[in-house]
C-alpha positions as CSV (number, residue, x, y, z in Angstrom):
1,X,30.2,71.8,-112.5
2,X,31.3,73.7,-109.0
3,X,35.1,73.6,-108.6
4,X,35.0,71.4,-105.6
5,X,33.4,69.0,-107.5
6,X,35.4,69.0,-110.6
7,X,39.0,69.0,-108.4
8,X,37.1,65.7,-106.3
9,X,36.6,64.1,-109.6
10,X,40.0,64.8,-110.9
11,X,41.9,63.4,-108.1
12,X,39.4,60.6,-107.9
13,X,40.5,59.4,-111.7
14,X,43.8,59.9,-110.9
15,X,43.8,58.2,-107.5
16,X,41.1,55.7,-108.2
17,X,43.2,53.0,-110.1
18,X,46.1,52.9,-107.9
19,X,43.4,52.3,-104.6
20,X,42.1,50.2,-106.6
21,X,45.2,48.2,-107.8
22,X,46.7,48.2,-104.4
23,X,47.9,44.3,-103.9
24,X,47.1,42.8,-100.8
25,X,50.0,41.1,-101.0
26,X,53.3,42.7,-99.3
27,X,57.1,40.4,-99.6
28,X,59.3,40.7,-96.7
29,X,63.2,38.8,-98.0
30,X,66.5,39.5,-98.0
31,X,66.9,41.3,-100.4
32,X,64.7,44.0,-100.4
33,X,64.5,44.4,-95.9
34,X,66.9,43.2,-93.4
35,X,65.4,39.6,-92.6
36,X,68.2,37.6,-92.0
37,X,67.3,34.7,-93.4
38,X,64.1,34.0,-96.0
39,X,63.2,30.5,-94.1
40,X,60.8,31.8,-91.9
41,X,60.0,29.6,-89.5
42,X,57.7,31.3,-86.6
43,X,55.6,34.7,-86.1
44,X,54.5,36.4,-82.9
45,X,53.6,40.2,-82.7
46,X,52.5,42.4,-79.4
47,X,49.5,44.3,-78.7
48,X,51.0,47.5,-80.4
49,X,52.0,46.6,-84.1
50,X,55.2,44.9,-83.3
51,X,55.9,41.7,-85.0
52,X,58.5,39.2,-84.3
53,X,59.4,36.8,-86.6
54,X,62.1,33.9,-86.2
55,X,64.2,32.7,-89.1
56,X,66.8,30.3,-89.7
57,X,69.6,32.3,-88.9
58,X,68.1,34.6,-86.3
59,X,65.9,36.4,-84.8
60,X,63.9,40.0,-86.3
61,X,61.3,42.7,-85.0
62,X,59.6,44.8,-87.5
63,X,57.7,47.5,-85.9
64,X,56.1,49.3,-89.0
65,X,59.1,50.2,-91.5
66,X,61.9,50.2,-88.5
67,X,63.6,46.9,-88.3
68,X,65.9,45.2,-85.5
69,X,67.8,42.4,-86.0
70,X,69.0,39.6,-83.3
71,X,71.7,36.9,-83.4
72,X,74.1,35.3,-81.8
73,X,76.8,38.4,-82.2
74,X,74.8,41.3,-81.1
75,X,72.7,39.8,-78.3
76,X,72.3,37.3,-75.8
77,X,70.5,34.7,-78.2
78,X,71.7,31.2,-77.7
79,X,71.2,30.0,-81.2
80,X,70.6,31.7,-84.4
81,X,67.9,29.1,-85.6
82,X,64.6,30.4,-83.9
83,X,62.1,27.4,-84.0
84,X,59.1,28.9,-81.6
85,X,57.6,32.7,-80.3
86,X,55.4,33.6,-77.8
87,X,54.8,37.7,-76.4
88,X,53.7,37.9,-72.5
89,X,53.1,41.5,-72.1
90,X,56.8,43.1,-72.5
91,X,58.4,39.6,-72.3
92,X,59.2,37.9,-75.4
93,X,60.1,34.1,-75.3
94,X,62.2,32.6,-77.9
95,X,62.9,28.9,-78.4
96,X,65.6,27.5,-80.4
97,X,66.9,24.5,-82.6
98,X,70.0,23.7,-80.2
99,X,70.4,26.3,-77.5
100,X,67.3,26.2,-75.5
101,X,64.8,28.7,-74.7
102,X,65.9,32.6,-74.4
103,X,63.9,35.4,-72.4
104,X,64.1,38.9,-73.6
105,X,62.5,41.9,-71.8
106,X,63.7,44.7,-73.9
107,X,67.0,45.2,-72.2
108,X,68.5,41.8,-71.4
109,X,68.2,38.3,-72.3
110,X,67.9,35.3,-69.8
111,X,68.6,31.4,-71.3
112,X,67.0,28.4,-70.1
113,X,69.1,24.9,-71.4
114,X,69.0,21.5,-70.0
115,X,72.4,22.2,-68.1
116,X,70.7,25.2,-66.1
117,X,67.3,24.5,-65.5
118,X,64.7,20.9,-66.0
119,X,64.2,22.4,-69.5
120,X,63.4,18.5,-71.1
121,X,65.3,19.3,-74.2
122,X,67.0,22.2,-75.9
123,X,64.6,21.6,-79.5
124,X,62.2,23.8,-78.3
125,X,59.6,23.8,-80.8
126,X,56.2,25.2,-79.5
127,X,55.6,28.0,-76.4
128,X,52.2,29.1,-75.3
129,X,51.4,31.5,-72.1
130,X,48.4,29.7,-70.0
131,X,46.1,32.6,-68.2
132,X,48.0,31.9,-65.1
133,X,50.8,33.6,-66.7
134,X,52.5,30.0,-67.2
135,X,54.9,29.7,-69.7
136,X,54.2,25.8,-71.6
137,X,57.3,24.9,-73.4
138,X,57.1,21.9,-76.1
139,X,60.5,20.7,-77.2
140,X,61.4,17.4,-79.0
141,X,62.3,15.6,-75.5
142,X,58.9,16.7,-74.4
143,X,56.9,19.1,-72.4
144,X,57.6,21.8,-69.9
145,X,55.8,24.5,-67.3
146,X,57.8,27.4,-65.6
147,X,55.7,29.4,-63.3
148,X,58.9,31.6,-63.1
149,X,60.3,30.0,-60.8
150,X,59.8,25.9,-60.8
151,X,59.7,24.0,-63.9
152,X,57.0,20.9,-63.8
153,X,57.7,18.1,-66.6
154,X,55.6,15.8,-68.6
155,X,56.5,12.9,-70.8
156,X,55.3,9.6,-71.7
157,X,56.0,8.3,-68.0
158,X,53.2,10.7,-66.3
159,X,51.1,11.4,-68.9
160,X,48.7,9.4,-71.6
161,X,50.7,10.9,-74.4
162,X,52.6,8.4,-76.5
163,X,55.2,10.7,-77.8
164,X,57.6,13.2,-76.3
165,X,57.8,15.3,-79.2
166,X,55.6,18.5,-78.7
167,X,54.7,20.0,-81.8
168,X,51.7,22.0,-80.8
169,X,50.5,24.2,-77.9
170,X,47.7,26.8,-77.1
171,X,46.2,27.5,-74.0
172,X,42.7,29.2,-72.9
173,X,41.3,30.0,-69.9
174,X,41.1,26.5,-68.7
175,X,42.8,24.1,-70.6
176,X,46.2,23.5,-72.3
177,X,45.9,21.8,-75.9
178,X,48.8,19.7,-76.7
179,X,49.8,18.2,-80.4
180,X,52.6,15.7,-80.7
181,X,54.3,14.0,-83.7
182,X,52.6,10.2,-83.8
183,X,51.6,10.3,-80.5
184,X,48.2,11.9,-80.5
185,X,46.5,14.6,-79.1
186,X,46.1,16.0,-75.6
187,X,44.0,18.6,-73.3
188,X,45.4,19.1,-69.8
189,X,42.5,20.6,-67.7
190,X,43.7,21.6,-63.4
191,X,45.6,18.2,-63.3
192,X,43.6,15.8,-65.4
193,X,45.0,14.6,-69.3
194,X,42.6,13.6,-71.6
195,X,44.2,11.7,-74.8
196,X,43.4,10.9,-78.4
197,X,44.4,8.8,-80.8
198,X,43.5,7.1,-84.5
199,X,42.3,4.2,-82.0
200,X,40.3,5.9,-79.4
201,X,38.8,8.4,-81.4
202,X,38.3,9.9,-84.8
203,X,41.1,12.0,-84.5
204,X,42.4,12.3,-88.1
205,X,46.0,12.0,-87.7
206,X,48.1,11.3,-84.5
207,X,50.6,14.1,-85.7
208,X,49.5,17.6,-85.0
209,X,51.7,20.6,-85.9
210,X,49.7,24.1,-85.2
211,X,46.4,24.4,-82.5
212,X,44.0,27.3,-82.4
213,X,41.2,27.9,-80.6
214,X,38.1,29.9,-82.5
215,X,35.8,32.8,-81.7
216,X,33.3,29.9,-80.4
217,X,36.2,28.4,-78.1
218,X,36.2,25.4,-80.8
219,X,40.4,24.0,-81.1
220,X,41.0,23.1,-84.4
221,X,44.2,21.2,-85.5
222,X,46.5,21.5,-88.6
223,X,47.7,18.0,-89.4
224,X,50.4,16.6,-91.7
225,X,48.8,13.7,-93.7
226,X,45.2,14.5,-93.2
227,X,43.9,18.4,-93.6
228,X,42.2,20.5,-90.8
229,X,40.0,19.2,-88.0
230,X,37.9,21.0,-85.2
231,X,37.4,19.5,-81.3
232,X,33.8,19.1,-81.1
233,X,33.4,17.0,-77.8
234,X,33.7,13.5,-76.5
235,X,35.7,11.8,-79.1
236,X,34.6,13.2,-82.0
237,X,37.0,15.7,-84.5
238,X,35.6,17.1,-87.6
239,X,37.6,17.2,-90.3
240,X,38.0,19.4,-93.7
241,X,40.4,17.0,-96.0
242,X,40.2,17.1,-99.7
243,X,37.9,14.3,-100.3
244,X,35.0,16.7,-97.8
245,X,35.6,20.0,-98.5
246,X,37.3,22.3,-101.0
247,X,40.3,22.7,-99.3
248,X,43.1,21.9,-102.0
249,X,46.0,20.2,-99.8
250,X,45.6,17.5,-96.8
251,X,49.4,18.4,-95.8
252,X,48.4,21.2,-93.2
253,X,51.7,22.8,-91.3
254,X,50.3,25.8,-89.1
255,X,46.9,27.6,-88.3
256,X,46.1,30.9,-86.8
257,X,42.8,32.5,-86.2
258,X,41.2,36.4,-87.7
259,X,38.5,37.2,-85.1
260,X,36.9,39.4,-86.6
261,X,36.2,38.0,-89.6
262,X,35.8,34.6,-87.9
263,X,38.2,32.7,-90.4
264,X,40.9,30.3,-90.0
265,X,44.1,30.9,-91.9
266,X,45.7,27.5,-93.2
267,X,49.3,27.1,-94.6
268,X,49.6,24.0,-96.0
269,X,53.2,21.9,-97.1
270,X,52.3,21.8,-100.7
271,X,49.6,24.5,-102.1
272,X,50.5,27.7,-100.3
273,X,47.9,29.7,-97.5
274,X,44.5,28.3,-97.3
275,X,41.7,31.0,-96.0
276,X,38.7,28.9,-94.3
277,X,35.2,31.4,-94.2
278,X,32.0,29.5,-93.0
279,X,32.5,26.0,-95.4
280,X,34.3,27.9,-98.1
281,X,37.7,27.6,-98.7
282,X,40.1,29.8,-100.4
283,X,44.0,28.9,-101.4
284,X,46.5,31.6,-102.5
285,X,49.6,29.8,-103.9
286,X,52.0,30.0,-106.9
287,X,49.7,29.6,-109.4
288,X,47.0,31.8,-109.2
289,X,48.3,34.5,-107.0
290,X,52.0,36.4,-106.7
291,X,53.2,34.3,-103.4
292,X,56.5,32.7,-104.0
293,X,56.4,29.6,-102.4
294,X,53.8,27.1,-101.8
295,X,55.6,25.9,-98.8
296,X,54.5,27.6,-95.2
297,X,56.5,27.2,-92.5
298,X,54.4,29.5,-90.1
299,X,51.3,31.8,-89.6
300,X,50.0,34.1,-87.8
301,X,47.2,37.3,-87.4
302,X,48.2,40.1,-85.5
303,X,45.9,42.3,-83.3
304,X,45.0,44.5,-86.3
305,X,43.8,41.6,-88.4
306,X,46.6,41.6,-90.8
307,X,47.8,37.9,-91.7
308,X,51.4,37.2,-91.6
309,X,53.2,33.9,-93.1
310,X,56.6,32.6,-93.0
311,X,57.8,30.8,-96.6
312,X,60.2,27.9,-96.4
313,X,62.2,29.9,-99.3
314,X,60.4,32.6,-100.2
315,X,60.3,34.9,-96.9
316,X,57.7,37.0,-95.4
317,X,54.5,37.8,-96.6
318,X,52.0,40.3,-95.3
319,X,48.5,40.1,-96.2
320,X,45.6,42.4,-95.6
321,X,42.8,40.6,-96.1
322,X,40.5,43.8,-96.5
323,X,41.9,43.5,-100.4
324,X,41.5,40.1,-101.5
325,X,38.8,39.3,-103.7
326,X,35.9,37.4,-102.2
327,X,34.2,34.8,-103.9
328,X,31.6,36.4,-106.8
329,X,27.7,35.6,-106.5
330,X,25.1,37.2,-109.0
331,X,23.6,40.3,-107.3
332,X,20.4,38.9,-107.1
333,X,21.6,36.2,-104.4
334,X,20.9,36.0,-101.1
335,X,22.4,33.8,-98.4
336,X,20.2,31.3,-96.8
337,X,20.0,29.9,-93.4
338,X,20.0,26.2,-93.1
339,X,20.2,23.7,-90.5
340,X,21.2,21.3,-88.9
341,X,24.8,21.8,-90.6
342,X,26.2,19.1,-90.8
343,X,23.6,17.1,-91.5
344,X,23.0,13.4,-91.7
345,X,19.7,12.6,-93.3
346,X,18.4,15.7,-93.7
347,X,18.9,19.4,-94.4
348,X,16.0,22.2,-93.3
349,X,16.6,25.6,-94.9
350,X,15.0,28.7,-94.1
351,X,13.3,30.5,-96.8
352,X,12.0,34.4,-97.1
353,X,8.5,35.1,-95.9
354,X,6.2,34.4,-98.8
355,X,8.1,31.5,-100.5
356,X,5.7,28.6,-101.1
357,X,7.5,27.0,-104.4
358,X,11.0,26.9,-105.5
359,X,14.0,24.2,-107.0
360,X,16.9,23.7,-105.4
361,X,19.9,22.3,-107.0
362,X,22.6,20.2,-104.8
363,X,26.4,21.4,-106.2
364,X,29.5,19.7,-104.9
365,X,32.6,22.1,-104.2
366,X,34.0,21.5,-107.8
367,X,30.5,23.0,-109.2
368,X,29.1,20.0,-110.4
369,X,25.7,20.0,-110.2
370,X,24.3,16.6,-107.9
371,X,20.6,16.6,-108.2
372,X,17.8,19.3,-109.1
373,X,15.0,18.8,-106.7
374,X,11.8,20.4,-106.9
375,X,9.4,21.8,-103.8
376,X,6.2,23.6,-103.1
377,X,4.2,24.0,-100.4
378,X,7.3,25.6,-98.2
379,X,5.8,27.8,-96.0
380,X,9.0,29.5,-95.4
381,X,11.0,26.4,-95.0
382,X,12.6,23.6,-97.3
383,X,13.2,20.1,-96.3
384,X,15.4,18.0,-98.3
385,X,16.9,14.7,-98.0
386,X,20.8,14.4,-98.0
387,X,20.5,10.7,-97.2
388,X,22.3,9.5,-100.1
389,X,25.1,12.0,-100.3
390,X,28.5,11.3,-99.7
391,X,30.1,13.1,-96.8
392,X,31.5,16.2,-98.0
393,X,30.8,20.1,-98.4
394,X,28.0,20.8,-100.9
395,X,26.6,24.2,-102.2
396,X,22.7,24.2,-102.3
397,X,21.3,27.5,-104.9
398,X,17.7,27.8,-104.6
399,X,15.7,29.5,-107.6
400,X,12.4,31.2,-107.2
401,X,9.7,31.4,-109.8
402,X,10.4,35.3,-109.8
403,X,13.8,34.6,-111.0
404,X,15.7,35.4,-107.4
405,X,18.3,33.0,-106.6
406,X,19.6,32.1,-102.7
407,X,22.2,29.7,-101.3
408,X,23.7,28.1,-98.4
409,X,26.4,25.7,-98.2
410,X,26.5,22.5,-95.9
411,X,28.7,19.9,-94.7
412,X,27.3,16.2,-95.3
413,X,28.4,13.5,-92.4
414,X,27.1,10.2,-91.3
């Protein structure tokens, strides 16, 4: 063997395992960094790698392996318990349990309270930057706009919303989503409100605590009581709970979005971070992966891709999602097309040129197996009735007399 090849080889079996073995999983507490406090409450991070992440007793940037640290002593913060983040270019906003909302630009720090300025109330517990460059600020007294120089107020007096506490904020290029705690959900679009309920929609919960908007401009909602759920128009939400999909906890506390992947990241009150791909879902908690806590208080994806979550207990955790494990199918398989998804009554799914005969088995997300229904005939495309389903996420694997195997996976809805 030539010498290159042999000293390639070498460092291969000795380098190999340890790429191999390299966790995806990276803990951030207090005793092995300087984060002030291991509840971690709220996660922002700039263009450049820096990422900001409030705590319970104060404030932290962490800009590869150099750490800062912010509180009350050593800076012009108001209040050491940092409830909300938001970058705008150099500008970081920071809102806080008590002491209002602080400004930082680098150098020095600007406060905004309810003595100094129409700040409605010094809980601030959401911030989003609109593409007008205007600051939204949702506190528990409810919600605020600061051009940078006025401030423009809405409660339950000017609004439809039915509750002053403003949980949940993101902004696009036209539109402001707003989440409250049991009062609904809102979209302000150039001066107009439209408003959501249990009663005027199917909205699955009137308490909403994280918004994000997806790679198709869809908003989807993390709720308290009753999963995820996705603003598809008119009145209609769709929603991912445990009784429709494979997600494993209805008690959702914060959402972010991984572009290019296209996947939602979940954290959830009860069963750790949820990872949303397509209709599959994945959950990484206590007991089947090294996380700490199964309480998440915040999350967030950075402009590398890497997923960052705040523990109620167990502190920081950074995950590169390039190293988790994705979910195993025989070689052989193929993924399907299928539509449309969801579907009502029935379910069309595109097959591989030449396919005239195959069965295709109906799976529910727990991998027990429905119905077997057999089809010929095809042409290239297989009709099935879903009629009698329940709503729900369901795996269809279709087999091939030559012994290949496909799949696709749909979402049942009447």
């Amino acid at each position: 063997m030539p010498f290159k090849k042999a000293l390639v080889l070498l460092i291969w079996i000795m380098v190999g395992p340890l790429v191999q073995a390299q966790s995806a999983f990276t803990y951030y507490n207090t005793v092995n960094s300087p984060l002030p406090e291991n509840s971690v409450r709220c996660i922002t991070s700039t263009t450049n790698g820096t990422v900001w992440i409030g705590t319970d007793y104060g404030l932290a940037s962490l800009d590869g392996t150099s750490w800062t640290v912010y509180n009350t002593l050593n800076s012009g913060l108001p209040d050491n318990a940092i409830r909300s983040l938001v970058v705008d270019g150099n500008i970081l906003w920071a809102g806080t349990f008590t002491g209002g909302l602080a400004r930082y630009d680098g150098s020095n720090w600007t406060v905004f309270n309810t003595f100094n300025s129409d700040l409605p109330d010094d809980f601030v517990r959401s911030l989003s930057i609109d593409n007008n460059g205007k600051l939204w600020v949702g506190t528990i007294g409810g919600l605020g706009v600061y051009d940078g120089s006025t401030w423009t107020t809405y409660n339950t007096s000017n609004t439809p919303l039915m509750s002053i506490n403003i949980s949940a904020l993101c902004s696009n290029a036209t539109s402001t989503y707003v989440g409250t705690i049991n009062g609904g959900w809102g979209i302000y679009t150039n001066g107009t409100w439209q408003h959501f309920t249990l009663a005027n929609s199917n909205l699955p919960d009137n308490s909403c605590l994280g918004i994000v908007q997806d790679g198709s401009g869809t908003p989807w909602l993390a709720t308290p009581a009753n999963g995820v759920s996705a603003y598809v128009g008119g009145i209609q939400f769709l929603t991912f709970n445990t009784l429709t999909s494979g997600i494993t906890s209805n008690s959702t506390s914060c959402i972010a979005y991984r572009n290019v992947a296209d996947e939602l990241w979940i954290g959830s009150g009860d069963a750790g971070l949820i990872r949303k791909s397509n209709l599959l879902f994945d959950s990484y908690g206590t007991v089947n992966s090294t996380l700490p806590d199964n309480v998440i208080q915040s999350v967030h994806v950075d402009a590398q891709g890497i997923v960052w979550a705040g523990m109620q207990v167990g502190g920081l955790v950074r995950i590169d999602p390039n190293l988790l494990s994705g979910v195993d199918y025989p070689l052989t398989t193929q993924r399907m097309n299928c539509f449309p998804n969801p579907a009502k009554e029935r379910l069309h799914i595109e097959l591989k040129s030449g396919s005239d005969a195959c069965t295709v088995s109906i799976h529910c997300v727990g991998g027990k197996t429905i119905k077997i229904i057999p089809l010929a005939g095809l042409n290239g495309l297989a009709t099935i009735d879903v009629s009698d389903l329940p709503e729900g996420v369901y795996h269809a694997s279709i087999q091939f007399p030559n012994g290949e195997q496909s799949y696709t996976v749909f979402v049942k809805q009447y």
